[in-house]
matplotlib code that plots the C-alpha trace (Angstrom):
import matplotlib.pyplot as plt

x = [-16.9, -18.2, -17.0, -14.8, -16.1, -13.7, -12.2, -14.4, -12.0, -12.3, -16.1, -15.8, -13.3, -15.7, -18.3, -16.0, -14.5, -18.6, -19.6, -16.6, -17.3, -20.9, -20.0, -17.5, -19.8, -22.4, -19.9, -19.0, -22.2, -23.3, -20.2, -21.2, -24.7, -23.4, -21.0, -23.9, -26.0, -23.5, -22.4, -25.7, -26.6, -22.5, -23.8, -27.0, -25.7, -22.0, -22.2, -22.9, -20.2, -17.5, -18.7, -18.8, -15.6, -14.1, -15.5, -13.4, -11.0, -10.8, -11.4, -8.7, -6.4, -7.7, -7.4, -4.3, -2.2, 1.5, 0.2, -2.0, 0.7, 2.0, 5.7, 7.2, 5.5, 8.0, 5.1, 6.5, 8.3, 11.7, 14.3, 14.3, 16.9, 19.3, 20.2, 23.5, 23.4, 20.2, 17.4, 14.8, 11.8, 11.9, 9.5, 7.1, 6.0, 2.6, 1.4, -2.0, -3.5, -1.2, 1.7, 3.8, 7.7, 8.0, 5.2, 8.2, 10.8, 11.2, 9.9, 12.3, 15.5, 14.4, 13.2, 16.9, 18.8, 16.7, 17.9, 14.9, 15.4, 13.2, 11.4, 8.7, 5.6, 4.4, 1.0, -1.4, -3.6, -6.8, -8.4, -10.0, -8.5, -8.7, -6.8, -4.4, -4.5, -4.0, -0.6, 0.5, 0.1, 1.4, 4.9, 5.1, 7.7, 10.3, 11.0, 13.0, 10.9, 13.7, 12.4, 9.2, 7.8, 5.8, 3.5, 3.2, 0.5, -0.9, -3.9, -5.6, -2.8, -3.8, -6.9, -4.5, -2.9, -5.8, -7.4, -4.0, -3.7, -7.2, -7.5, -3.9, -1.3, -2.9, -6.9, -8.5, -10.0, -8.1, -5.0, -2.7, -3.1, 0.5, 3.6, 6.3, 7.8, 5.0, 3.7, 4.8, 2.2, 0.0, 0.9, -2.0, -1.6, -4.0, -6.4, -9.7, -11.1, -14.7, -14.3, -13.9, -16.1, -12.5, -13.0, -15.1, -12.6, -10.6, -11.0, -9.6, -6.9, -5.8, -6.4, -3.5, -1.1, -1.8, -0.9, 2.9, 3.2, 2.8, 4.9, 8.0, 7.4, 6.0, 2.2, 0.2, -2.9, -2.7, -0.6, -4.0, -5.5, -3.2, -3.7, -7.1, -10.5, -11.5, -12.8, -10.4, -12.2, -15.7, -14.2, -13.2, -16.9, -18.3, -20.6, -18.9, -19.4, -15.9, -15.1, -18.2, -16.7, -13.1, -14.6, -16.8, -13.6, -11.9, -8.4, -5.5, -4.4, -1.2, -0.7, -0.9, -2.2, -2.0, -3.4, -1.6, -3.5, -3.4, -5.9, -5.8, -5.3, -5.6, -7.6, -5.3, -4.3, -2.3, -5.4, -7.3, -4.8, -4.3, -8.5, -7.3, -4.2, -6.7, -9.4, -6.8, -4.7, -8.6, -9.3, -12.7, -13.5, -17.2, -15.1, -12.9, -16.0, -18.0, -14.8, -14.7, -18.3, -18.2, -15.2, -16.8, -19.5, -17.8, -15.2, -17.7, -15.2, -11.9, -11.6, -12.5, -14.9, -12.4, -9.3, -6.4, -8.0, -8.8, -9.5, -11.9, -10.3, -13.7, -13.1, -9.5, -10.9, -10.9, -13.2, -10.4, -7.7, -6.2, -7.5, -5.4, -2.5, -3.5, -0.6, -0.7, -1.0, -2.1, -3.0, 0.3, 2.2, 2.5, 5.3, 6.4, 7.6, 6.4, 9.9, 13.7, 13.7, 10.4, 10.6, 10.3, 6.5, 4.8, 4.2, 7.7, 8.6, 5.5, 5.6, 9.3, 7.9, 5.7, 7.9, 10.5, 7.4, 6.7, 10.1, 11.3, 7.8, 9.0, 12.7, 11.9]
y = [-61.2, -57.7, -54.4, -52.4, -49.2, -46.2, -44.8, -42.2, -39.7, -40.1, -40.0, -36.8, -34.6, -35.4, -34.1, -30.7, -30.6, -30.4, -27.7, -26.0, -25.8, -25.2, -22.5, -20.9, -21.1, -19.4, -16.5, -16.2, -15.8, -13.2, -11.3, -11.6, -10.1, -7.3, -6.4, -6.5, -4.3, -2.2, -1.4, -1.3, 2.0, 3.1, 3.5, 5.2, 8.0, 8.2, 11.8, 9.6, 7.1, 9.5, 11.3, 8.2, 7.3, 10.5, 10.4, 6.9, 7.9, 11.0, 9.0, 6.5, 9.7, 10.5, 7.2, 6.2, 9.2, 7.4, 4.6, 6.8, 9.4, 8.8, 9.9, 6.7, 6.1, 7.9, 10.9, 14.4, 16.2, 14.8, 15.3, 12.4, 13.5, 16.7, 18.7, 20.0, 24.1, 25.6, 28.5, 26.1, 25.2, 22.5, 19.9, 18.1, 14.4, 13.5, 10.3, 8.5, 5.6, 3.2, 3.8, 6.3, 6.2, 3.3, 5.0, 7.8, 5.3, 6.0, 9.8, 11.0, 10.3, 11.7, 14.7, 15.4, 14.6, 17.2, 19.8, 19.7, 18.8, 16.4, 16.7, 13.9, 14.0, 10.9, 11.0, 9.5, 8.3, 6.9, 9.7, 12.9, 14.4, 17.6, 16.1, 15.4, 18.8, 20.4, 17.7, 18.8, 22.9, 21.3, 20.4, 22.8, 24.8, 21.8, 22.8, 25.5, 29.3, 30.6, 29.9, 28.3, 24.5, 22.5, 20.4, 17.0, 14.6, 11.2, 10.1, 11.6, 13.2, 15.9, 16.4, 17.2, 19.3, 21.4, 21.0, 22.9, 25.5, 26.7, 26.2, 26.7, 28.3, 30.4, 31.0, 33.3, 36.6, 35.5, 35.8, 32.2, 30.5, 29.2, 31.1, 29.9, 28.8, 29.7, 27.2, 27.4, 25.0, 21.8, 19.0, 16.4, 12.3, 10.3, 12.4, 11.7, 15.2, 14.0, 11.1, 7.1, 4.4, 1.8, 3.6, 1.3, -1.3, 0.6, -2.0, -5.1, -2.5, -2.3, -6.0, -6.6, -3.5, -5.1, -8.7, -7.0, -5.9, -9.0, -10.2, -7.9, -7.8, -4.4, -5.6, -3.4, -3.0, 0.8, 1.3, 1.0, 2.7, 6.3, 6.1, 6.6, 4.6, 4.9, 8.2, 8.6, 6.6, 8.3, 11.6, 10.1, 8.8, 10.6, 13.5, 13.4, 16.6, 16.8, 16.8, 19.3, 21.4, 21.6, 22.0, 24.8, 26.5, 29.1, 29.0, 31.0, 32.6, 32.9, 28.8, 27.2, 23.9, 20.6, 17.7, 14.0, 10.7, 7.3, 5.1, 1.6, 0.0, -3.6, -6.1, -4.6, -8.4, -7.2, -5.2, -8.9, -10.2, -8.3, -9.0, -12.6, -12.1, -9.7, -13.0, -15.6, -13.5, -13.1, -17.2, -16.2, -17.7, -16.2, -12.7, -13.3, -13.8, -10.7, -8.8, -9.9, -9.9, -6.1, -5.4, -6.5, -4.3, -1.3, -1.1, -2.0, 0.1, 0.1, 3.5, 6.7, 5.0, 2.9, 5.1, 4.0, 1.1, 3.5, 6.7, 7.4, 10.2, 11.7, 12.2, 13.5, 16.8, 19.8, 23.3, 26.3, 23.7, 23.0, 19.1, 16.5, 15.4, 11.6, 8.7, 5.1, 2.9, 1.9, 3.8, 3.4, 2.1, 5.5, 6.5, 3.0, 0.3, -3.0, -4.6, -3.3, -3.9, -1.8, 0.7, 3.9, 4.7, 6.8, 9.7, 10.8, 12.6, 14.7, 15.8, 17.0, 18.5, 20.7, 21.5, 22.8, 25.0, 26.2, 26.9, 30.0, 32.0, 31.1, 32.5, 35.5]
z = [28.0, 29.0, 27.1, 28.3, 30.0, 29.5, 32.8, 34.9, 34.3, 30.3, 30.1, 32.8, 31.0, 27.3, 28.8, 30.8, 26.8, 25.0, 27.5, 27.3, 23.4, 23.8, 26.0, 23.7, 20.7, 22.6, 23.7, 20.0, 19.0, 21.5, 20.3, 16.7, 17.7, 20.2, 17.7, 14.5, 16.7, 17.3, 13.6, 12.6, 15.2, 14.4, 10.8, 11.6, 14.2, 13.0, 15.6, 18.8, 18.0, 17.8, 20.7, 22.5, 21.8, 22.4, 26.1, 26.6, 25.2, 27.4, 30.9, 29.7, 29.5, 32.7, 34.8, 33.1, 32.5, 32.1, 29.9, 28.1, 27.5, 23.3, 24.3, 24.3, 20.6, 18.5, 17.9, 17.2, 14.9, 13.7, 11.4, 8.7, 6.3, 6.4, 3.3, 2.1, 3.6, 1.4, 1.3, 0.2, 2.0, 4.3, 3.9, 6.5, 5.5, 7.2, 7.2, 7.5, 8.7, 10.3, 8.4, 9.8, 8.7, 5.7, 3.8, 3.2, 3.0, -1.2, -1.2, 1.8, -0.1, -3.1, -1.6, 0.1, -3.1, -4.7, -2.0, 0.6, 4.0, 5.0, 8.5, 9.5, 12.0, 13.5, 15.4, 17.3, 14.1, 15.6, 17.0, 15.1, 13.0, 14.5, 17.5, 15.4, 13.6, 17.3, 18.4, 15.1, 16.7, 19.6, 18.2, 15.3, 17.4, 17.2, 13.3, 12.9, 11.6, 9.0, 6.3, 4.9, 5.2, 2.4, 4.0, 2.4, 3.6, 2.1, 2.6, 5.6, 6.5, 3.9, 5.9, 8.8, 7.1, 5.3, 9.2, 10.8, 7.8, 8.2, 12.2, 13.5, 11.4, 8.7, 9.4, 7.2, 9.0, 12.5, 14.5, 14.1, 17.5, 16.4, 16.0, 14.0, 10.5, 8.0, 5.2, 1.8, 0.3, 0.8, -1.3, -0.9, -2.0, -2.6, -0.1, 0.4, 0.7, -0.2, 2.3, 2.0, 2.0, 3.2, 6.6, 7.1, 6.9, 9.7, 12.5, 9.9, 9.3, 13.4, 14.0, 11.1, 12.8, 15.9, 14.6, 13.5, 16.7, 18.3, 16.0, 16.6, 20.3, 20.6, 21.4, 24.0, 25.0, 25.5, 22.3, 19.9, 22.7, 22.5, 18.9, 19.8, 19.6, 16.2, 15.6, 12.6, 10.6, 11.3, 10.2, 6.9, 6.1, 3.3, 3.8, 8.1, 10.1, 10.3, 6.3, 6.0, 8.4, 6.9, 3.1, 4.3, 5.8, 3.7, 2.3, 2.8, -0.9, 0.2, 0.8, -2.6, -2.9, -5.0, -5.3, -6.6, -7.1, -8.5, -10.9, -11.0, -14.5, -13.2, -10.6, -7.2, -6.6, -3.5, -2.3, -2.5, -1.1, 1.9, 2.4, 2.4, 4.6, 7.3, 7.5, 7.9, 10.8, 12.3, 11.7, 9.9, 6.8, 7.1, 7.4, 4.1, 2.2, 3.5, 3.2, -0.5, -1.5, 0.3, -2.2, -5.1, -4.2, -3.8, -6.7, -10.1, -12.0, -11.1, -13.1, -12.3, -9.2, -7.3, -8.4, -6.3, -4.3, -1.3, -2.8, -6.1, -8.1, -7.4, -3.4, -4.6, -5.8, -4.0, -4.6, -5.7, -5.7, -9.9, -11.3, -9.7, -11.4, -12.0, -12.1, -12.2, -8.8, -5.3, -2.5, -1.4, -4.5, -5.7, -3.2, -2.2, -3.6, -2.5, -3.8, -3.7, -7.5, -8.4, -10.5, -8.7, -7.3, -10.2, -7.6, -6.6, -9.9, -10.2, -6.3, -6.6, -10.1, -7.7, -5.0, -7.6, -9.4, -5.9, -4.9, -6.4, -5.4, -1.7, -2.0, -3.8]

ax = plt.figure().add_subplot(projection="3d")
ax.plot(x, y, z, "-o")
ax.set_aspect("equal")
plt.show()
């Protein structure tokens, strides 16, 4: 009895289905080359990358102007929490990468029972951080000038801060190209001021914000694109022409400044685990592994090398600025909890420590 041949249509749509893999293998693999080649010359001319991406991002502004245009973001200047009638200084929370709003979420409260009112900018965090320094000059008009502001910023948020002291508000031996309330002090958390080597983790950190906003129905294209194209995260590179630029910059003496960090006293099993969760949201088992192999690499020593996960309490310090006052956490454990039942993050009481020591000086 002959065998049985399988239908036309079965043996036709095997062989559409084996091309169609073949195909998409081969795609894959030109995309893993293109995108090798193009780390490998990002890493040897960091300058021509951020130029690069500045010019796209510029012709995106210009062809696109509406869906370009950050307003419908949340960005500005915005009062968080109010304070019962007071003289003291208000305070401006400035977040970093990725995080703007819940980083706050344990600090702002704490802050206003302590008598501060609490005032929040939210930026466009992708691009430089002197673009950011300058929407910062571009909305410093929306907080009220009666009285002084302490600036508070985590992570490279203190860079935008030290960038609109010395470049905006208060530059030494120049006019201020911004009028307005003048700044009590800089408080900086966990700030890389030397630079960090986890910028170079920035595009695993947008593929995850961009997975929660699929999520909660808030993807876009164009929203990673107003935050900008990455030129954050060359600016946070050690040794960058941006951080050499802003550590060469004088000081104001009348803006006094502080700096808070954390140490890790433990193996940062959430840090590991968010590696894990960044690979398995990609679908890259090959990228978990590089990813872990990379982190092994970079923290020998959780001590005094890796300090809070992100930042070494090396890159922390800051020329003319008093030792950082060390506690013990994450990056971001240190002024939130991961938990409703945590124990308060280990940074709150030593930053409303320093606002109190600063306050008097600034109602005299």
């Amino acid at each position: 009895m002959p065998s049985r041949q399988p239908p036309a249509d079965d043996t036709v749509h095997r062989r559409h289905s084996k091309r169609l893999r073949r195909r998409l293998l081969q795609a894959t693999a030109v995309i893993l080359v293109v995108a090798a080649l193009w780390t490998g010359w990002a890493e040897l001319h960091p300058g021509e990358e951020r130029a690069l991406r500045i010019l796209v991002h510029d012709q995106l502004d210009a062809w696109f102007p509406e869906l370009m245009s950050p307003a419908g973001d949340g960005h500005g200047i915005h009062l968080r929490l109010p304070a019962a009638p007071t003289e003291r200084p208000r305070l401006l929370l400035i977040h970093g990468l990725d995080k703007p709003g819940i980083i706050w979420d344990d600090l702002a409260p704490a802050a206003a029972e302590a008598g501060f009112e609490v005032w929040e900018l939210r930026y466009p965090n992708d691009q430089g951080i002197d673009r950011s320094a300058a929407f910062l000059a571009e909305h410093w008009s929306a907080l009220p000038d009666d009285r002084p502001v302490f600036l508070i910023g985590h992570s490279m948020g203190g860079l935008l801060a030290r960038e609109f002291v010395t470049r905006w508000r208060h530059p030494v031996g120049e006019p201020a190209k911004v009028e307005g309330a003048p700044i009590g002090g800089l408080l900086m958390v966990g700030t890389p001021n030397q630079g960090s080597e986890w910028a170079r983790l920035r595009i695993w950190l947008e593929l995850r914000e961009h997975f929660e906003d699929a999520q909660r129905r808030r993807f876009s294209l164009f929203a990673g694109l107003r935050d900008g194209l990455g030129e954050a995260k060359i600016d946070l590179r050690p040794g960058s022409a941006f951080l050499q630029a802003l550590n060469a910059r004088p000081w104001p003496a009348s803006v006094p400044r502080a700096i808070i960090g954390a140490r890790l006293v433990e193996p940062p099993k959430r840090l590991i685990a968010s590696l894990d969760a960044a690979a398995a949201e990609v679908g890259s088992e090959a990228l978990g592994e590089q990813l872990h192999a990379w982190f092994d690499e970079l923290g020998d020593g959780l001590g005094d090398g890796l300090g809070d996960g992100a930042v070494s309490v090396e890159s922390l310090q800051l020329e003319g600025v008093p030792e950082p006052i060390i506690v013990t956490g994450t990056h971001r454990g240190m002024l939130r909890r991961f938990f409703a039942d945590d124990p308060t993050p280990s940074a709150i009481a030593p930053i409303i420590k320093q606002l109190e020591v600063w306050t008097p000086s600034q109602m005299d």
